[in-house]
C-alpha positions, 0 to 999 in steps of 0.5 A, spaced: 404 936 458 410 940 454 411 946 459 410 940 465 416 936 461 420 942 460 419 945 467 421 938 471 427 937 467 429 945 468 428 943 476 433 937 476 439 939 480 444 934 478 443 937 471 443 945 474 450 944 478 454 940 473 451 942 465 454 950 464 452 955 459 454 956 453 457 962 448 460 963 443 466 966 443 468 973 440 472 974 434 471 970 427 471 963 428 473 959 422 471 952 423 474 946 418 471 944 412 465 939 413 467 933 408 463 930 402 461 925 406 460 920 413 467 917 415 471 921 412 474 926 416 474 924 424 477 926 431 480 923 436 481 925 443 482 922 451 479 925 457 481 925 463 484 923 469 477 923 471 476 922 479 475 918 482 478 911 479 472 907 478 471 900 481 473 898 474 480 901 474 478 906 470 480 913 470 480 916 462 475 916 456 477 916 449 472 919 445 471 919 437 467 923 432 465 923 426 465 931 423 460 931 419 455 927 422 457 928 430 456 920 430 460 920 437 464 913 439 466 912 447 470 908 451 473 908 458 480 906 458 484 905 464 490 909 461 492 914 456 497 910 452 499 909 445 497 902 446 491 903 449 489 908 442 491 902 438 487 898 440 481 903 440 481 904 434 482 897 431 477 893 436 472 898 437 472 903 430 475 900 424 472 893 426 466 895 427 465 901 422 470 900 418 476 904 416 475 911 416 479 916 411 483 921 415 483 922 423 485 928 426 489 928 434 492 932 439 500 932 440 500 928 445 505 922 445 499 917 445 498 919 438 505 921 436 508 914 439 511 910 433 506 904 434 500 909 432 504 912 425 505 904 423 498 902 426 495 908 421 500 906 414 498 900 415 490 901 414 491 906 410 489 912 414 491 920 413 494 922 420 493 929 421 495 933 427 491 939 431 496 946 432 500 946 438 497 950 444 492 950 440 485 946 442 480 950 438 483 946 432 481 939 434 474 944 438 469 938 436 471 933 440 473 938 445 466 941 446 464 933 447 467 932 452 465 938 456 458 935 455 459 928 456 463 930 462 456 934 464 452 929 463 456 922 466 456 927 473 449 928 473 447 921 472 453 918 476 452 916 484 454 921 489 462 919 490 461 918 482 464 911 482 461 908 478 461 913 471 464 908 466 458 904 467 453 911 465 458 912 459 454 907 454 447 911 456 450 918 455 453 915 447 448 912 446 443 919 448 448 923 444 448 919 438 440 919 437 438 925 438 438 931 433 444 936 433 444 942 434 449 944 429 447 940 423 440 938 424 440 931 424 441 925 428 447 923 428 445 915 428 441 916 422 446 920 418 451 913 420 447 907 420 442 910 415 436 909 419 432 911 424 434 909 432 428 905 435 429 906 442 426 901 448 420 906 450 418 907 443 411 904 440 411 898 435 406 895 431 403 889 433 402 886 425 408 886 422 409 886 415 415 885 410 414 889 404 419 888 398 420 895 394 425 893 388 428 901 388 430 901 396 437 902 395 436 907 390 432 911 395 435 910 401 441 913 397 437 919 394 436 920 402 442 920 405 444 924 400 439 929 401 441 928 408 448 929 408 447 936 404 443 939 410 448 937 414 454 940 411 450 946 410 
């Protein structure tokens, strides 16, 4: 069943026409330092203008990862502005995950615009910037959106018109599959849990257990979890 399942996925045109190949590039490759823990360290970064335009308007998407878990947040945006950042980083990260210790962006006037320097004073976040002409220093956030892009276009219909709609599927599917860089999945390393997906089995009795020393494991595992992932 396992060469039948690899053989059908290898076979998928969509996929062979739009995900490309891989490498290394040649030279020594000095990476930034993983951070001690989840939230603390994230980059940030728009992607686009994607064509076509979306029925929805839509023709960017940003995109934020946590770096040492690989945890990805996306959203598809009409515009690259500054304001558009601001709101992104209020409504769909700090108000939903909290707020993180620094953020690491490009140069781009969206990220350098007076209205982002006081947004992050005020919550507190360090602000840093990647090297000008000089992507590979923001590379994760760059390397994921070659994969989101590769993804979206073999999910999306044949004028591609509605790939907004695909982006929550492709986030999703990203965050709960393991990394290849660390080795874990990204979901669990941030909601310190597994992810239950709609195809998995669930029990038909179901018992609530109480274990008085559950914090003190689930800290012991996430710690466990999080050195792998440095590692």
């Amino acid at each position: 069943m396992i060469d039948d399942i690899r053989n059908y996925v290898k076979s998928c045109l969509p996929c062979l026409q739009n995900n490309h190949l891989r490498q290394k590039p040649p030279g020594a490759i000095k990476p930034i330092k993983p951070p001690e823990g989840v939230w603390q360290l994230l980059t940030m970064d728009f992607s686009g203008p994607i064509t076509p335009t979306t029925k929805n308007r839509n023709e960017y998407i940003i995109a934020l990862t946590d770096v040492l878990s690989k945890f990805v947040i996306t959203k598809a945006v009409h515009d690259c502005t500054a304001t558009t950042a601001a709101r992104f980083v209020t409504e769909e990260v700090i108000l939903k995950y909290g707020t993180p210790e620094c953020i690491l962006t490009d140069n781009g006037t969206h990220f350098t615009a007076t209205m982002m320097t006081e947004l992050f004073k005020k919550i507190g976040v360090t602000h840093l910037y990647s090297t000008s002409y000089h992507p590979m220093t923001n590379g994760q956030i760059e390397r994921f959106n070659a994969t989101l892009n590769a993804k979206i276009a073999a999910l999306s219909n044949e004028k591609r018109t509605n790939w907004d709609e695909q982006l929550p599927f492709v986030t999703f599917n990203y965050n709960t599959n393991i990394h290849t860089t660390t080795g874990q999945i990204p979901f669990e390393l941030m909601h310190d849990r597994s992810p239950i997906l709609p195809f998995d089995q669930q029990q038909p009795l179901i018992t609530l257990s109480q274990d008085p020393e559950h914090r003190l494991k689930l800290n012991q595992y996430l710690s466990t979890l999080t050195e792998q992932a440095k590692i």
